[in-house]
C-alpha positions as YAML, in Angstrom:
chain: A
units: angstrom
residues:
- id: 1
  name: UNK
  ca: [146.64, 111.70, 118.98]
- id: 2
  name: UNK
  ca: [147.52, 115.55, 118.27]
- id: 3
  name: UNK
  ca: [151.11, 116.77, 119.59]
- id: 4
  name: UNK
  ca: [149.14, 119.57, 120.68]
- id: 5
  name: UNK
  ca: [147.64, 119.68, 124.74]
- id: 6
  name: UNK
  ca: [144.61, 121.56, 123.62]
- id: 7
  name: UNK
  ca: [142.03, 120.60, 120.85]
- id: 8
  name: UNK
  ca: [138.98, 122.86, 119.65]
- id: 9
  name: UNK
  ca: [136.08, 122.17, 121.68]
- id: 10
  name: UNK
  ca: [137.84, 122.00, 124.82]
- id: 11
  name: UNK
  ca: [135.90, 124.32, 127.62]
- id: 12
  name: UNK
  ca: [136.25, 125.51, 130.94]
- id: 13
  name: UNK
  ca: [134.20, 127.35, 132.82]
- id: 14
  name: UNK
  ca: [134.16, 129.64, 136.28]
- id: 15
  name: UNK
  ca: [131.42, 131.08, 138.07]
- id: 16
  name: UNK
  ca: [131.51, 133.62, 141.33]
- id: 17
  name: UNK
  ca: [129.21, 135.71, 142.67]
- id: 18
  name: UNK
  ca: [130.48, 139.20, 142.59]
- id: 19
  name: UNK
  ca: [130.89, 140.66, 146.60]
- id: 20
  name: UNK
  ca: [131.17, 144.36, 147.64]
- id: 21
  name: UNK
  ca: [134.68, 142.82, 149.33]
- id: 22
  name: UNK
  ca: [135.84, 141.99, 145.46]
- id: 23
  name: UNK
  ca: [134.89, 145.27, 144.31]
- id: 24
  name: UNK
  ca: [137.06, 147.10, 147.75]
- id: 25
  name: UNK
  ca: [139.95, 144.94, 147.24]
- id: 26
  name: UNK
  ca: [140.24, 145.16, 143.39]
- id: 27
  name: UNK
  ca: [139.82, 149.08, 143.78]
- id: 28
  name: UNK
  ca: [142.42, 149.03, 146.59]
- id: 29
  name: UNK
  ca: [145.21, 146.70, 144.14]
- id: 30
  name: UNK
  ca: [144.60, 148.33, 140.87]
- id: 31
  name: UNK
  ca: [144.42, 152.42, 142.73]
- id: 32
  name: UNK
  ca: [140.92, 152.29, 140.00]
- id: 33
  name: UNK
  ca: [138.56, 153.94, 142.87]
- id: 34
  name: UNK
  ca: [136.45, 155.52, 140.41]
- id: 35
  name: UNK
  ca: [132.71, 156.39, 141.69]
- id: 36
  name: UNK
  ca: [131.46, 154.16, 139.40]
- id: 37
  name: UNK
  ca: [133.09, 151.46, 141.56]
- id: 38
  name: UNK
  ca: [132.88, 152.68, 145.15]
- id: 39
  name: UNK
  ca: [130.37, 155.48, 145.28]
- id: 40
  name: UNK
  ca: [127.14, 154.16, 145.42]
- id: 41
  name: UNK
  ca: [125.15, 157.77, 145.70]
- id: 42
  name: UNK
  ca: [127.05, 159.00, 142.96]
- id: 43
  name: UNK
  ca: [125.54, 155.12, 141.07]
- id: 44
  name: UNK
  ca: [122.24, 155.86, 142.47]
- id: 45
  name: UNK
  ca: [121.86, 158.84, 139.74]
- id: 46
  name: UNK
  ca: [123.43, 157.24, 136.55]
- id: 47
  name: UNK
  ca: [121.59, 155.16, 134.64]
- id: 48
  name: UNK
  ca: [122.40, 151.85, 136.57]
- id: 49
  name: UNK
  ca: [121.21, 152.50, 139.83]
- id: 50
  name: UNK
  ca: [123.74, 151.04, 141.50]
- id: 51
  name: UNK
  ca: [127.82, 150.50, 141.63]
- id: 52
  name: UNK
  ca: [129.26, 148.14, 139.05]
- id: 53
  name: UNK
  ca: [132.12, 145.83, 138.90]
- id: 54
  name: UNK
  ca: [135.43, 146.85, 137.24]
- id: 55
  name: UNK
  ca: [135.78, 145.71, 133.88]
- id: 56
  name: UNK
  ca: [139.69, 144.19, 134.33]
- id: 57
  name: UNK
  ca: [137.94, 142.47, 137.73]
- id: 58
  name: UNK
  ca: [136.14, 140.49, 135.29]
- id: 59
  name: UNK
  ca: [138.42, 139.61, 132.92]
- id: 60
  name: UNK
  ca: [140.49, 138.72, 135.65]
- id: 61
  name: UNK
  ca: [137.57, 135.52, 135.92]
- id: 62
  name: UNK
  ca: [138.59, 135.28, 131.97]
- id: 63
  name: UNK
  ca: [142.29, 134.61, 133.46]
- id: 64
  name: UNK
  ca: [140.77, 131.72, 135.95]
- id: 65
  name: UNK
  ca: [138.79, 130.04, 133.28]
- id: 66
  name: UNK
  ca: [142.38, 129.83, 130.92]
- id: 67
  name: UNK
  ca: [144.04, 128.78, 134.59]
- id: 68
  name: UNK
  ca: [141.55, 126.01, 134.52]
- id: 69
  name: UNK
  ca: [142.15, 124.74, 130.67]
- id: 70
  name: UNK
  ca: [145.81, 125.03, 131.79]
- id: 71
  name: UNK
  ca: [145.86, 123.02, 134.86]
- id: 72
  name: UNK
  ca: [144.35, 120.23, 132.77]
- id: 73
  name: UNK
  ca: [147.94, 120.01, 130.98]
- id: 74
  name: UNK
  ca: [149.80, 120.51, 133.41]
- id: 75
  name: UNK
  ca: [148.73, 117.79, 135.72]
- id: 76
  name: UNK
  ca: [149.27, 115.48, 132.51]
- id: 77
  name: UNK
  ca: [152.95, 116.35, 132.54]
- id: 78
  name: UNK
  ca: [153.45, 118.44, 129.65]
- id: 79
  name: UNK
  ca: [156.61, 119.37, 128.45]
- id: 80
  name: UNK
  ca: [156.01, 123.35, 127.67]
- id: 81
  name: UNK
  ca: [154.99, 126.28, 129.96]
- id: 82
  name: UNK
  ca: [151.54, 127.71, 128.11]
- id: 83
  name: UNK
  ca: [151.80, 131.86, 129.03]
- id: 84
  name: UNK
  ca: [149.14, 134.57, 128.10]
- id: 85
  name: UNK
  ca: [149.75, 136.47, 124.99]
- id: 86
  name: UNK
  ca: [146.67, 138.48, 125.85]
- id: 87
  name: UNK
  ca: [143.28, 139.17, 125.21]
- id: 88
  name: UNK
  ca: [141.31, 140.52, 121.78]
- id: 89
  name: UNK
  ca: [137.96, 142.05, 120.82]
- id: 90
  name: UNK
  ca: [137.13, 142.27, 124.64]
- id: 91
  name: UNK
  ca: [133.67, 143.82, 124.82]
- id: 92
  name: UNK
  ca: [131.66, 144.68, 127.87]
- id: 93
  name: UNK
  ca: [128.25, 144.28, 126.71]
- id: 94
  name: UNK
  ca: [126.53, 144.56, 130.09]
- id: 95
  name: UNK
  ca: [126.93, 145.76, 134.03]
- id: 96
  name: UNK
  ca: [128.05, 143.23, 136.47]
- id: 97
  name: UNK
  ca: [126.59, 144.45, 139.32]
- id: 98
  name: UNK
  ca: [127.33, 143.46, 143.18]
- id: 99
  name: UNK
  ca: [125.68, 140.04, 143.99]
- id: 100
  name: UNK
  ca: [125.52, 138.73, 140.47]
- id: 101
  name: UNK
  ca: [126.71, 135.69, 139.97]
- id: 102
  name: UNK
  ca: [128.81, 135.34, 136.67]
- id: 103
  name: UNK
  ca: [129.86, 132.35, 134.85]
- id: 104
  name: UNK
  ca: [132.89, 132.15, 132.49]
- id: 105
  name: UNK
  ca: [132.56, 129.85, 129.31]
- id: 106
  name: UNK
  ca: [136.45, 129.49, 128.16]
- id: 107
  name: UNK
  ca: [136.29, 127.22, 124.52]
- id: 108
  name: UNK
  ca: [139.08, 126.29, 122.35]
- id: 109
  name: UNK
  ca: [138.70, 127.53, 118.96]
- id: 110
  name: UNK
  ca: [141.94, 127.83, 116.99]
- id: 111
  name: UNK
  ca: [144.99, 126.28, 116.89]
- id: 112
  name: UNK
  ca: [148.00, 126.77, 115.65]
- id: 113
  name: UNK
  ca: [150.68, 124.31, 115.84]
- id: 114
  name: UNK
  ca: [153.16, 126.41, 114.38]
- id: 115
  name: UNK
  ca: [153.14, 129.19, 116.35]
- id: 116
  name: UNK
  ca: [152.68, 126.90, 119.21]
- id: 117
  name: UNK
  ca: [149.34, 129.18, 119.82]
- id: 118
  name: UNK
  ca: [145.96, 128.43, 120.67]
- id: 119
  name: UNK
  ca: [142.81, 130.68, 120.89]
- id: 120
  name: UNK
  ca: [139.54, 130.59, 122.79]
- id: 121
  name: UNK
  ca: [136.32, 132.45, 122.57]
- id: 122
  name: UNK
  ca: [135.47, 133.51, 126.11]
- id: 123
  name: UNK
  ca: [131.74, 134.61, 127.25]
- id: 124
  name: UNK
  ca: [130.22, 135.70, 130.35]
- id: 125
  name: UNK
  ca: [126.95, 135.67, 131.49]
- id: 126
  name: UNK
  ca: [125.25, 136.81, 134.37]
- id: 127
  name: UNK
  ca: [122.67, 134.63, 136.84]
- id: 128
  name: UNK
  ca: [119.80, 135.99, 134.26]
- id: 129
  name: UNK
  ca: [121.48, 134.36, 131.80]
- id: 130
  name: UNK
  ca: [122.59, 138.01, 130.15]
- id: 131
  name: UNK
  ca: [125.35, 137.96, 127.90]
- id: 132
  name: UNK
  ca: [127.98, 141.01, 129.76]
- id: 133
  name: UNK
  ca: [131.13, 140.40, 128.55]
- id: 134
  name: UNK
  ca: [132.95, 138.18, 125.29]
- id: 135
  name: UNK
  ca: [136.30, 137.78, 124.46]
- id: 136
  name: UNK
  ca: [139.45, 136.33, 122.83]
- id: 137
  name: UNK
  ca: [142.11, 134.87, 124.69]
- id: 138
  name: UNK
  ca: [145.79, 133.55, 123.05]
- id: 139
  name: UNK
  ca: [148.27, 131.10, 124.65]
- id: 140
  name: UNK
  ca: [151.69, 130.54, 123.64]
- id: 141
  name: UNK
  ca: [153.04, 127.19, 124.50]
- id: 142
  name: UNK
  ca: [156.43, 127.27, 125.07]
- id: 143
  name: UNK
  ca: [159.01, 124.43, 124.87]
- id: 144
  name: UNK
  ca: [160.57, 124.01, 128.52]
- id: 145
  name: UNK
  ca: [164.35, 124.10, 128.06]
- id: 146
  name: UNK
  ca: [164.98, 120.01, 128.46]
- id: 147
  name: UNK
  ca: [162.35, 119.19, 126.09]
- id: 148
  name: UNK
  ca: [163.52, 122.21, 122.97]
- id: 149
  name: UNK
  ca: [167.10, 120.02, 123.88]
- id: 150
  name: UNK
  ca: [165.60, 116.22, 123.23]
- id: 151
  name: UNK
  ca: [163.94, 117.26, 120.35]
- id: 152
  name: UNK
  ca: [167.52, 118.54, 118.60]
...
């Protein structure tokens, strides 16, 4: 058995189906009411047709598929809090427009038991099977204060 939570292979996934409400209340948290977002005349005449999601709303659906890897330690009783050291060679490849329904593939890929690290390659696909958006996300897992202590 690894002393690591995590091993390479390990997935997650998350799908939702993107609603105008997402799109309003994103816009209204982030202040990001661009017309590309909210204005669907002004969408009408680009090249899309239509309004698209925001970017960050999606990789906030990157953040629930790490949630989910996460949870899994954390219900095992882990002894370190894993935290977000961000998010690489994010790429939006493709719209997400209202009512598509995205799915989130969150895979283990590297770790690094040194650093206490891991990494994942993150993809998202749309209903049509589209690939819109990849990714790299790093977690740090850190010792909880009791455990750095027992290991001294």
């Amino acid at each position: 058995m690894s002393d690591f939570h995590v091993k390479i292979g390990d997935h997650a996934s998350f799908s939702k189906t993107v609603g105008e409400s997402d799109i309003y209340m994103f816009a209204g948290i982030t202040g990001d009411l661009s017309g590309n977002h909210v204005n669907e005349e002004y969408m009408r005449r680009s090249k899309y047709g239509r309004r698209i999601a925001h970017g960050v709303l999606i990789v906030g659906f990157m953040s629930t598929a790490s949630t989910l890897i996460i949870d899994k330690c954390v219900s095992a009783g882990i002894d370190e809090t894993p935290v977000s050291l961000g998010y690489d060679r994010i790429r939006f490849l493709g719209p997400v427009f209202i009512g598509d329904t995205v799915t989130v593939s969150y895979t283990i890929s590297e770790i690094d038991t040194v650093k206490r690290q891991s990494k994942s390659s993150i993809e998202v696909r749309n209903q049509n099977d589209e690939l819109v958006v990849v990714g790299t996300h790093i977690l740090r897992w850190v010792k909880n204060p009791e455990a750095a202590k027992a290991a001294d």
